[in-house]
N, C-alpha and C positions, 0 to 999 in steps of 0.2 A: 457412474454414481460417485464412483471414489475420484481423489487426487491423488499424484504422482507421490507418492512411489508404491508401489503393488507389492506386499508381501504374499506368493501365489501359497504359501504351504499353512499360512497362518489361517485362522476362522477370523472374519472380521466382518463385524455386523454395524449399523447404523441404528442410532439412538434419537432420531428423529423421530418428531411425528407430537400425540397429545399427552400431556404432562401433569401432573396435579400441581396444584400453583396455592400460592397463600403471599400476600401481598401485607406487610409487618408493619408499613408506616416508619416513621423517621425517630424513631423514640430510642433507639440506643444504637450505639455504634456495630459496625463491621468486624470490627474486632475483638468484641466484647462477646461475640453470636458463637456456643459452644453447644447448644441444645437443641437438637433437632427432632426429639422425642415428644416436647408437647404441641407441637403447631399442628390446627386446625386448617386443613387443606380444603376451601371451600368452594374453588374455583379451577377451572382450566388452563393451560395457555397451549401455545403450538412453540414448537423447539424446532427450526430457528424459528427466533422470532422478538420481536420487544414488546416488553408488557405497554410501556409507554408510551407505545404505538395504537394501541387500543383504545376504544371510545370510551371503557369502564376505567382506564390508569393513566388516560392521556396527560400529562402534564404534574405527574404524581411522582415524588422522591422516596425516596428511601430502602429498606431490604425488602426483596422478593424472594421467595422460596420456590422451586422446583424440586420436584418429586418423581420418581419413580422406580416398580423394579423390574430387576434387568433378571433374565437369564440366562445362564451361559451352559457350554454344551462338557465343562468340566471343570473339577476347581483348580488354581495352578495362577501364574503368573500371567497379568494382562496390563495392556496399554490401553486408557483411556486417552482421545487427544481429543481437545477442545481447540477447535481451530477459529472461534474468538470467543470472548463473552467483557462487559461492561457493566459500571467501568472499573469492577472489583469484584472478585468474589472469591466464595470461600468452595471446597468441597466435601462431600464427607461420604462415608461408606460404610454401611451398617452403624450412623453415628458417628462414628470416629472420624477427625479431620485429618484429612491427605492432603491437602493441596489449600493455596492461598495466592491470588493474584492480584498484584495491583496494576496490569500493563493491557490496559482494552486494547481491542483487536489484534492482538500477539497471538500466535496461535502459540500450545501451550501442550506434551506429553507428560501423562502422569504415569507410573507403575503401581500397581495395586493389586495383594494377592487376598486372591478367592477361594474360600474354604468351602462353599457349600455349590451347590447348582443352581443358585440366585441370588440378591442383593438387594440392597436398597441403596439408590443413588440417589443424592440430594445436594443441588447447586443452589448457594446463594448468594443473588445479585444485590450491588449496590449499587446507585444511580446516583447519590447525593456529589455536588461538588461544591457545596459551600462550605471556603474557610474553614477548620474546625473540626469539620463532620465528614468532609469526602475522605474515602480510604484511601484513595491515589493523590498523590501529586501532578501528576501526566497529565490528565484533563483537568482546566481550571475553567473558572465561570466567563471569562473575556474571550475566551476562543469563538470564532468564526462560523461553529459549525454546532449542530444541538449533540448535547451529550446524553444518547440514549440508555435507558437500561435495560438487560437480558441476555437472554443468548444467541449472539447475533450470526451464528454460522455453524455448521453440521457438528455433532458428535459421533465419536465412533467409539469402537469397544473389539479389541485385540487383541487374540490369545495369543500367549511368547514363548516360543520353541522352549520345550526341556530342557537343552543343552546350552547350546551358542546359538549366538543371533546377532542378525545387522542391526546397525541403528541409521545411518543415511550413509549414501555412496554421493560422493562429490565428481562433475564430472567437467574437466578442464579441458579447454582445446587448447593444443599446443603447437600446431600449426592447421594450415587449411587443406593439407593432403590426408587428413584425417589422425592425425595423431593425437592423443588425450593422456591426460592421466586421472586415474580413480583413486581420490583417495574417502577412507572411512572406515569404521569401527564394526571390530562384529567382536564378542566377548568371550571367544575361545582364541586366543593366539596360534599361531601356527596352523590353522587347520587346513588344511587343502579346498583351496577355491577353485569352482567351476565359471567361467568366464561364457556369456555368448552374447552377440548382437544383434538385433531387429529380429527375433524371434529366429534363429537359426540354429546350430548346432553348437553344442557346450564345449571347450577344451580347460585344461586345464592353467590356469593362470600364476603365473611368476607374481607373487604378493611381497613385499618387503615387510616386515613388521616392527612396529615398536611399539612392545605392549600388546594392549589390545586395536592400536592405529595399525594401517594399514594402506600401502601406494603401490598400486598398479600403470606402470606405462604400456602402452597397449595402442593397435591398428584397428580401427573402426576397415570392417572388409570391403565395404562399398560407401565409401565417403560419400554426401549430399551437401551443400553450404546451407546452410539456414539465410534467410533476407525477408523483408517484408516483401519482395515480390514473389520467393520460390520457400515459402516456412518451411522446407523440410525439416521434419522428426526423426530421430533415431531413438531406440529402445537399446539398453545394456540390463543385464541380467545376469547375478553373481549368486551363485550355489550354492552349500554345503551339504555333508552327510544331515544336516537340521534345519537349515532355514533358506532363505531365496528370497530377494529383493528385484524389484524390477525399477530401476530410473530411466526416465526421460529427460530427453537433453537434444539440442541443436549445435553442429559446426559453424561456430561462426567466431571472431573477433571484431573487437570495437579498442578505438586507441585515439586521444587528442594529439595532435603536431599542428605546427605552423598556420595556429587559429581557428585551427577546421575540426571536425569529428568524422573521422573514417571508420567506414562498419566493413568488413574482409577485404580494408586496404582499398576501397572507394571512398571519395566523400559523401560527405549526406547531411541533407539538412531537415530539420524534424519541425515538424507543421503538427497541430494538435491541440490538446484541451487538456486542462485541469477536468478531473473528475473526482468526484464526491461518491462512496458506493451510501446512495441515501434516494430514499423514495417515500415519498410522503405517507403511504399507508402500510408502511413496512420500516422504516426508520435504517438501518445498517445491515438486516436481515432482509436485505436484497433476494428476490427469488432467481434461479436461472432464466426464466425467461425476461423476466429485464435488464440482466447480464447480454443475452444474446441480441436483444432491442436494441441495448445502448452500443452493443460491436456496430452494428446492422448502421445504424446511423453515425458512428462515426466514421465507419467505411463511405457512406454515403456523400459525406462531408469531406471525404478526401483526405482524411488525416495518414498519418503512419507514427503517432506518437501519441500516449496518454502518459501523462502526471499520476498517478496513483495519490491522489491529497484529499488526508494529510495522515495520514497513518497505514501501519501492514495493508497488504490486498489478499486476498482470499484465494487461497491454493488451485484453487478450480477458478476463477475469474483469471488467471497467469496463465492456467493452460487451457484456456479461449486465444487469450491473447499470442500463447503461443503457434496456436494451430491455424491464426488466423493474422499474423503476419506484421502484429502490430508492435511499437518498441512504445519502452517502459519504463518508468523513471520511478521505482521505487524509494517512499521514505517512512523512518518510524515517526511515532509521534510528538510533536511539538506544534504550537504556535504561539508565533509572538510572544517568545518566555524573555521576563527580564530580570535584573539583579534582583529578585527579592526569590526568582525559585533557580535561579542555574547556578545562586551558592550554595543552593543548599545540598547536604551531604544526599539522602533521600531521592532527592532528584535527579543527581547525576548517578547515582547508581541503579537508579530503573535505566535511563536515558542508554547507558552502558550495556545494561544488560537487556532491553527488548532491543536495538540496535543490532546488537550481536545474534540475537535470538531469527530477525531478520533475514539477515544475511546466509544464516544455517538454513532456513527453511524454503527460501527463495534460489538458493543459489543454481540450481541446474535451468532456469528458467531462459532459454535463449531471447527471449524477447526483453529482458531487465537488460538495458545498458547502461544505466546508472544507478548508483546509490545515494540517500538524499536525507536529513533528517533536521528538527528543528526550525520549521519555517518561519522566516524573519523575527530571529532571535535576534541578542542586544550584539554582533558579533562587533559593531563600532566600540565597545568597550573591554576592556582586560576578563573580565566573568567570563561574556559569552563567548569571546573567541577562544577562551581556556579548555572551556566545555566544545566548543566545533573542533577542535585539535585532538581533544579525547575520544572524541566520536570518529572522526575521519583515520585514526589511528586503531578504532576498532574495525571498524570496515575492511580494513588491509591488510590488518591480523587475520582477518576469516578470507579474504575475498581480493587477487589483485588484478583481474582481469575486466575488470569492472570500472566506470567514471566516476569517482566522485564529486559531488556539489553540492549546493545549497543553494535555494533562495532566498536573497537578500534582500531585506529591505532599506541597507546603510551602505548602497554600491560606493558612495564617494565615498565615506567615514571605515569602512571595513575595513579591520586589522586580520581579516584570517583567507585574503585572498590568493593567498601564494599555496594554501593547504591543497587547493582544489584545485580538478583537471578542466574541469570545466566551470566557467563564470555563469553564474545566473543571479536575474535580479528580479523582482516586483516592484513593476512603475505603473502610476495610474494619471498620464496625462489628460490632461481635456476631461477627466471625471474628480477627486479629487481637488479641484482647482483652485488653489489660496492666494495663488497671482494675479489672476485675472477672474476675481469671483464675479463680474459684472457682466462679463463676454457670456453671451447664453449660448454660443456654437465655436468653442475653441480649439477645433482640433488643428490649427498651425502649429500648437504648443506640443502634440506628438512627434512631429521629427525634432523639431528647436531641441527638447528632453531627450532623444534617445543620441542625438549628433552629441551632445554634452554629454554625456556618459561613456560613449564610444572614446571621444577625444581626451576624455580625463584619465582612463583604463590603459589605452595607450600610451599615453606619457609617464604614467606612471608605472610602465616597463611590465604589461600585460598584452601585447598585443601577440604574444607567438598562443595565449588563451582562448580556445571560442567561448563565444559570447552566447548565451540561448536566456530571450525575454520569458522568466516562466511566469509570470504573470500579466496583463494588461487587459483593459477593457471595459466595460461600461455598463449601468443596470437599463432594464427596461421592463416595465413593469406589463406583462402577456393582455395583447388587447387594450393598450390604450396606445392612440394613435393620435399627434397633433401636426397639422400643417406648419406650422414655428418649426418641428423637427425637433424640438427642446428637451431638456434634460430630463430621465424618465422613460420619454417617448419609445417606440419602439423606430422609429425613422431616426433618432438619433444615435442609437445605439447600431444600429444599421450603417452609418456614417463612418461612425465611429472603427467600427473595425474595419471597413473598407481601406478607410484611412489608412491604417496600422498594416493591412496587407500589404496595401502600394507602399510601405515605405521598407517592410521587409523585403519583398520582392526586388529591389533594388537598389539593396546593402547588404552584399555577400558575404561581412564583414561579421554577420549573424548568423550564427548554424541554428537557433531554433529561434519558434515564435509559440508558445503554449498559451491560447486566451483562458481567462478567467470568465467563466467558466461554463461547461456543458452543458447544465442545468441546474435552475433558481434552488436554492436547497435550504431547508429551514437552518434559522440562528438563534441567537439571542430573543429573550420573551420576554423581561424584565425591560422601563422605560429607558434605564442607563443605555441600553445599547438599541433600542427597539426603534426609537426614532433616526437612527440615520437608516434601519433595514426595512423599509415599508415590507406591510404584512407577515412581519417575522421571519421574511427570506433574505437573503443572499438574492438579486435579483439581478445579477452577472449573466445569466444561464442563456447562452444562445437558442434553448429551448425552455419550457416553463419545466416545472417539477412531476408535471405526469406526461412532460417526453412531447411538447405540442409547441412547433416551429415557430420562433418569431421571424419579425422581415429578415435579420441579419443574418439566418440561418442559409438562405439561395445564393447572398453574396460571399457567406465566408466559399460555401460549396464550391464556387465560380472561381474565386480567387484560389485555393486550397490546388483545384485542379490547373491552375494556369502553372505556379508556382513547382507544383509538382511536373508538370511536363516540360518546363525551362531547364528543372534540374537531370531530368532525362538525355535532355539534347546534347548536353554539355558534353 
């Protein structure tokens, strides 16, 4: 029910489930909301969940109130974590405000003490994103993707040891004979740590301390490699006279050289899909079982690689992925941000700090082999490559075992491509088409583009870089079918990625190919953007939005698996 990491001594209960709701309308700001005393609670909602998603709030801005009380089993110090909520909100506890966020889908720990043997807890969302009025920056109105409101992923409620207590155990491989080191914070210095592995017997552990930091190097006793072919898991678990954390983690390393991406000192090349955690009657409040649908069929597809785009993934959707073999290109969020927000001060210090907040929350997750943030930002100009160097410099400060990248949409123009380990760009041949707007079937234009990008990267003293396309690909709107095969079609888009396999399949010169995208996913509602996204989707999706196959779905499968056994042979 929980995500990693298990605190066994703590009381820690779930705050799901029905909520008292009050829906405020767009009449004063987010920051202005201090009173949670007079609001008239006249309605329900389900936590997770988005109000917006709902038939009674579909398409409705503004603050939404959550309600409820909690009771706890003594009063004392606890951890509330909100593991997302959108795309602002505020909190309060018995009235009084504790918490304020502007970083949707960040997961997010609060500390809050409890005096009596229950509470009143009260979340308030804000959904607005126009100019002016939205509480964030982070999400603007041009993004690609719908900006829901609510609480789009579990809460929990966490009683905190008397004394000392952990706060997360960091777990690094350091070679692949099983050597690690632990590092991480527990709030009594010095205290004598109990050490054990995969549920086995406790010894005592050699801790360095500074402060309340804390490094352990240490023998995992029956090493296993992690791969997407053998996911081995391993559990570590640190003790005291007060508190006990339990992490999860995998043996594995991942390193870029001489063009390639090597995962435990093999090459590998990553075949897969952008994903969106969005479902049409659920919005970002994804349930587990469309979690385990959308494995289910990416496994089926042949993949060994998801995109997490375009923002955090959800602590439990990482440990699917990890138990299930697949690699992962985590990024916080951004898209398409240009000089009017990557100067702005506000911005780059969210950008900084949900980035970093990322990387804390994610980091034991063996199946993450990259870190990624900001998609197709302005990085061709001095702003945005200012801010990708700030960001790639926060990643490294938390995290060095890890790839960093970005996808670009200014591959020729990019001034920040020396930052990154690994090259990635977003190209839309043969669908965008402003060269040959005439040609109704241009897919010769997809190698012509990707051989000019190759040959320009290389000359320009990138070729010891691998290269992985995180974007490509084409719409097709589910169920319409024309013998022309024309733009739209579902035979074009068929085509279309056929094309792009055979061209990856035989230019090694690529460590990955990530289509754009798994499935059609709501966008923009407003005419500015609505006419280039027929029926308000994104209609990229090799399947539609409730998970139902188009034609390109059997060919990517066929190609996915060809691709995949070439790389076996080798």
């Amino acid at each position: 029910m929980y995500a990693y990491p298990f605190y066994p001594q703590r009381n820690t209960s779930s705050l799901d489930g029905f909520w008292q709701f009050a829906f405020l309308g767009s009449d004063s700001p987010l920051d202005d909301f201090v009173n949670t005393k007079s609001i008239v609670y006249d309605d329900i909602m389900q936590v997770p969940g988005c109000f917006d998603a709902t038939c009674k709030y579909i398409g409705k801005r503004g603050l939404a109130v959550y309600k409820r009380m909690v009771n706890v089993s003594a009063p004392g110090r606890y951890r509330l974590i909100l593991h997302a909520i959108g795309l602002a909100g505020k909190v309060f506890c018995n009235g009084k405000e504790i918490f304020y966020t502007r970083s949707p889908w960040a997961q997010h720990i609060v500390e809050l003490e409890v005096s009596g043997e229950s509470f009143e807890l009260v979340i308030v969302v804000d959904n607005r994103i126009k100019p002016g009025e939205a509480a964030t920056v982070l999400f603007q109105p041009n993004y690609d993707f719908y900006g829901y409101g609510g609480i789009y992923r579990t809460v929990e409620l966490e009683k905190l040891p008397e004394s000392g207590h952990f706060d997360r155990v960091r777990v690094e491989t350091l070679d692949l004979n099983g050597k690690v080191r632990l590092s991480g914070c527990y709030s009594c210095p010095g205290e004598k740590i109990q050490i054990a592995f995969d549920n086995g017997d406790f010894s005592e552990a050699t801790a360095d301390f500074s402060g309340e930091n804390f490094v352990i190097e240490t023998q995992v006793p029956s090493p296993e490699l992690w791969s997407p072919e053998n996911p081995a898991l391993h559990t570590v678990t640190l003790k005291t006279a007060g508190d006990e954390i339990c992490e999860q983690f995998g043996l594995r390393t991942v390193e870029a050289k001489n063009g390639k991406i090597y995962l435990n000192g093999e090459e590998i090349r990553l075949i897969g899909y952008n994903r969106h955690d969005m479902h049409p009657q659920f919005g970002p409040a994804v349930p587990d079982g469309v979690w385990i649908e959308d494995l289910q069929l990416l496994k089926d597809l042949n993949c060994n690689f998801i995109r997490g785009s375009h923002y955090q993934q959800s602590q439990r959707f990482l440990d699917l992925c990890d138990k299930l073999g697949f690699l992962v290109w985590e990024e916080s969020l951004g898209w398409g941000n240009r000089q009017s927000t990557v100067g702005d001060d506000e911005f780059i210090k969210l950008q900084i700090e949900q980035t970093g907040n990322m990387v804390k929350a994610s980091g034991n997750h063996p199946s993450i082999i990259m870190w990624g943030f900001l998609n197709e930002v302005n990085d061709c100009e001095e702003s945005g490559d200012a801010l990708v160097r700030k960001l790639a410099e926060t990643v490294r400060a938390n995290d060095t075992t890890r790839l960093v990248t970005l996808a670009s949409m200014y591959i020729k123009t990019s001034l920040s491509l020396d930052v990154f380990d690994v090259i990635s760009f977003n190209t839309y041949p043969a669908w965008y088409e402003r060269e040959n707007p005439d040609d109704p079937h241009p897919l010769w234009r997809i190698q012509e583009v990707l051989d000019d990008i190759v040959a320009q990267l290389d000359a320009d003293g990138y070729a010891d870089k691998p290269l992985v396309i995180s974007e490509i690909g084409a719409g097709a709107i589910y169920g319409w079918h024309d013998r022309m095969r024309s733009f739209w079609s579902e035979e074009y888009q068929a085509d279309h990625l056929s094309e792009v396999c055979g061209y990856f399949k035989t230019h090694p010169r690529f460590s990955g190919l990530v289509f754009w995208q798994f499935t059609d996913g709501k966008t923009y509602s407003a005419s500015a953007g609505v006419l280039g996204r027929p029926r308000s989707f994104n209609n990229k999706g090799t399947l539609n939005e409730y998970r139902k196959p188009k034609l390109a779905y059997d060919i990517v499968k066929q190609e996915f698996a060809t691709i995949g056994s070439s790389r076996r042979t080798q």
